[in-house]
C-alpha angles and dihedrals in degrees: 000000000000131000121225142200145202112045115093106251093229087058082060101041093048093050142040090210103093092055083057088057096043085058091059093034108032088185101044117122123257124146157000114262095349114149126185146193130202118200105186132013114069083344087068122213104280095109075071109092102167129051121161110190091339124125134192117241148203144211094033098090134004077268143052104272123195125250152168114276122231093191104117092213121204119016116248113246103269088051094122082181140015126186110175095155090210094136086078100209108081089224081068104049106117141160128271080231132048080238098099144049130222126223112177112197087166131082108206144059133172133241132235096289099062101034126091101233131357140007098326145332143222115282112203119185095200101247119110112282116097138167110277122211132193141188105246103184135019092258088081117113083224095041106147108281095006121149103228110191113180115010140150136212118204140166140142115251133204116181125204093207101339096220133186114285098013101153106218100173130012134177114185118184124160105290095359142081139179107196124187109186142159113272120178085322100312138090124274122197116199125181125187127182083338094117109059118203129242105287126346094335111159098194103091120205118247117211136177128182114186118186127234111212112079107248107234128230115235097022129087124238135187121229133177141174112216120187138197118214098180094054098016101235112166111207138188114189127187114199096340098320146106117263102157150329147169136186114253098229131130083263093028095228128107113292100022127129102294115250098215112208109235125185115237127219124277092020132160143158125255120206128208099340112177088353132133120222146013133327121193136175104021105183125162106201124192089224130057097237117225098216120046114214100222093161123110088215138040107267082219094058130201140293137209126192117188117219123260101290116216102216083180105239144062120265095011111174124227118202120172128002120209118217109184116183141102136202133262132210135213115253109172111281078342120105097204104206110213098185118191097170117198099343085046088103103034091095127072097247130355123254092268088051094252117126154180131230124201127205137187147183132171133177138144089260114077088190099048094036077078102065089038113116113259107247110200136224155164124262107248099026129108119268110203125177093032101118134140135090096280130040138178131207119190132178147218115210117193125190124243116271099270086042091237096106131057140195127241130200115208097179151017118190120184112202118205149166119216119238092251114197122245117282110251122270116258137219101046124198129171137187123209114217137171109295085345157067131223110210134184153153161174113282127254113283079219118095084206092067103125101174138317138271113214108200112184131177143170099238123052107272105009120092100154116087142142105329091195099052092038085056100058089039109042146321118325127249121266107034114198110229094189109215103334131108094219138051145170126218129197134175084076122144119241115246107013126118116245125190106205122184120170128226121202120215131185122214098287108119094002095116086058085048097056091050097044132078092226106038101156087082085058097054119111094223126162127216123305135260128238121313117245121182125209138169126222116223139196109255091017106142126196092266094067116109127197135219093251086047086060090043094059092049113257 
């Protein structure tokens, strides 16, 4: 938090354009009494204490930018296997679930700028080693001699050439194989001995399923193998749709006697074998799913809440919020940066549809300021209304239309004025009397005043003692005036020698200091005026005047 001088305030109130230049010169001057705060940027993100399915990333920006997150996270209930390879080393990859074991024979993996979703994603060089995997516990959907019913195989593909024979997946048991492979640029599905008849039938069901859309190099897809156990239809889907299918009956058509699929014994997967590329999101299910999630990002986006920030004084104002950012697209292995800077959310959506929402709340109770209602807003306009010492911004962050792309923010700057206490009253007099003083003064200059404060002592420059003692002897410094500008005050000793100076205070804290027994701490006073000092007398009556009273020009 700095302050800063030298601009008149209303230039900044009436115009975003100094914030932008307190973002390239971070020690310019701009205004009286402005504060700020940064969240993001060379401040980094850890005022952000929520994130639901955002990242930080990287690359983007000099600094670390927020963004939506495309890792799925945990895996829904059905979910047999789940290979997100987000560990990025292939010695870590490892399964949602304790059912499987993994066997790397490969020696690289990707990070998050290359993978699909996530962290990272599996990098295969197209020789013969692949990534192996096994059924470790009966509790497998391919355990060794397991009957499997309804099922489903997914994963995203990018291929590096896509030639003729590359074996994406394979699955090899005793008398049974399921073989994915590269045909005229499309996927084949092959299954042997895979589909087991009613009984003890011998005669095993072959079925192939080849697509018919040319899967692209470069580009990633998304293909996946559904299966229904109770009718026996057999689907490949690219992308969401329907490439083939076929019922896995002894006449492979609809009604027919139900192959059922059955796991053999030693069986295992084998991942990206003599294949070219990146495979990302491998996940056996124990149900074939309705909907397919094609989408890079969550429809439902992400979300970010800051912390309770303290601004450091009652009745703070806050009176614009910055949000810089912009919002990226999927290209291939390409990122595409669309930057807007500090004008990027001051539309309702951006031009790929994506979006971000901003939301605020501010009050004098950190505790409470958590149960408050979020009121939203737009970066760069004004925020009126938003006052108190702690504040809070959260946001909303939505994918592009397609869901590919996805907005960031850089930056969020909050823009406020402390509550500054009234400036003192001028022109003091004072009259001694006998056991008392008659103060008073010219009002505030300030239209916030909302009383005076009255502080009095017995040595120059110290008007707090013992409140206890002072109780039982005589009045308490200081002594409220309300919103006068005079006052008398008894109780004084004869004789000795008071210093009295006044403070004037506006309504912040005013509603504490009417339910407390010692209000005056609560009090929101400025500085004090000038000191005067006056002795009370025995016989003095209210016409007396003394030598500081003349000085002062009564």
């Amino acid at each position: 938090m700095n302050k800063f001088t030298g601009v008149p305030r209303e230039r900044l109130l009436s115009s975003i354009i100094p914030v932008l230049l307190l973002f390239l010169c971070p020690r310019s001057l701009f205004a009286v009494g402005e504060k700020y705060l940064v969240l993001g940027g060379s401040a980094t993100w850890q005022g952000i204490e929520t994130r639901h399915d955002i990242i930080e990333s990287e690359g983007l920006r000099p600094y670390p930018v927020l963004t939506l997150s495309s890792a799925r996270g945990r895996a829904a209930l059905d979910t047999d296997l789940y290979l997100s390879f987000d560990e990025k080393k292939p010695e870590l990859f490892a399964s949602s679930g304790a059912s499987y074991r993994i066997q790397p024979g490969m020696s690289a993996a990707a990070g998050s700028r290359l993978a699909r979703q996530g962290a990272g994603a599996a990098l295969f060089s197209g020789k013969s080693e692949a990534l192996n995997i096994e059924a470790s516990g009966a509790d497998a959907l391919f355990a060794p001699g397991n009957i499997i019913g309804s099922f489903s195989l997914e994963f995203w593909l990018y291929p590096q050439n896509l030639e003729n024979g590359e074996q994406i997946l394979g699955w090899i048991a005793q008398g049974q194989r399921i073989q994915c492979s590269a045909a005229r640029n499309r996927l084949q599905w092959d299954f042997q001995g895979f589909f087991l008849p009613p009984g003890n039938g011998e005669n095993t069901g072959q079925f192939r399923l080849s697509g018919l859309s040319a899967v692209i190099p470069g580009q990633w897809s998304h293909h996946l193998i559904r299966y229904n156990g109770n009718t026996g239809l057999l689907e490949y889907l690219v992308n969401g749709e329907t490439e083939a299918m076929v019922y896995t009956t002894g006449n492979s058509h609809e009604g027919g006697e139900v192959y059922a699929p059955r796991a053999g014994q030693g069986g295992f997967f084998t991942l990206g074998k003599h294949f070219s590329g990146l495979i990302d999101e491998f996940v056996i299910r124990g149900k074939a799913p309705e909907q397919v999630e094609a989408g890079k990002y969550r429809a439902e986006g992400g979300r970010i809440e800051s912390r309770v920030l303290d601004l450091g004084q009652k009745n703070s104002s806050v009176f614009n919020i910055i949000a810089l950012g912009g919002y990226t697209v999927s290209a291939g292995k390409k990122l595409q940066n669309h930057y807007g800077g500090i004008g990027a959310f001051t539309q309702v959506s951006l031009s790929d549809d994506s979006a971000v929402r901003f939301f605020a709340r501010a009050g004098e109770d950190p505790f409470a300021l958590r149960s408050d209602p979020w009121t939203p807003f737009i970066p760069g306009r004004a925020l009126p209304g938003l006052r108190g010492r702690y504040v809070q911004v959260a946001a909303d962050l939505y994918p592009s239309g397609d869901r590919e792309g996805s907005p960031y923010l850089e930056k969020i700057l909050l823009a406020w004025f402390p509550d500054e206490p009234p400036r003192p009253p001028e022109r003091i007099a004072c009259r001694a009397l006998d056991g008392a003083v008659e103060l008073n003064w010219k009002p505030s200059v300030d239209r916030d005043t909302a009383g005076y404060l009255v502080y009095f002592g017995t040595s120059k420059g110290e008007y707090f003692g013992d409140r206890d003692s002072a109780k039982k002897d005589g009045p308490v410094s200081p002594v409220d005036a309300g919103n006068r500008t005079s006052i008398r005050i008894d109780g004084l000793q004869n004789g000795r020698l008071y210093y009295f100076t006044v403070a004037a205070y506006d309504a912040a804290g005013l509603w504490e200091a009417m339910e407390e027994d010692d209000p005056p701490a609560f009090f929101h006073a400025g500085e004090f005026s000038r000191e005067l000092s006056v002795r009370p007398l025995e016989g003095l009556s209210a016409r007396y005047q003394t030598a500081a009273e003349s000085l002062a020009g009564k």
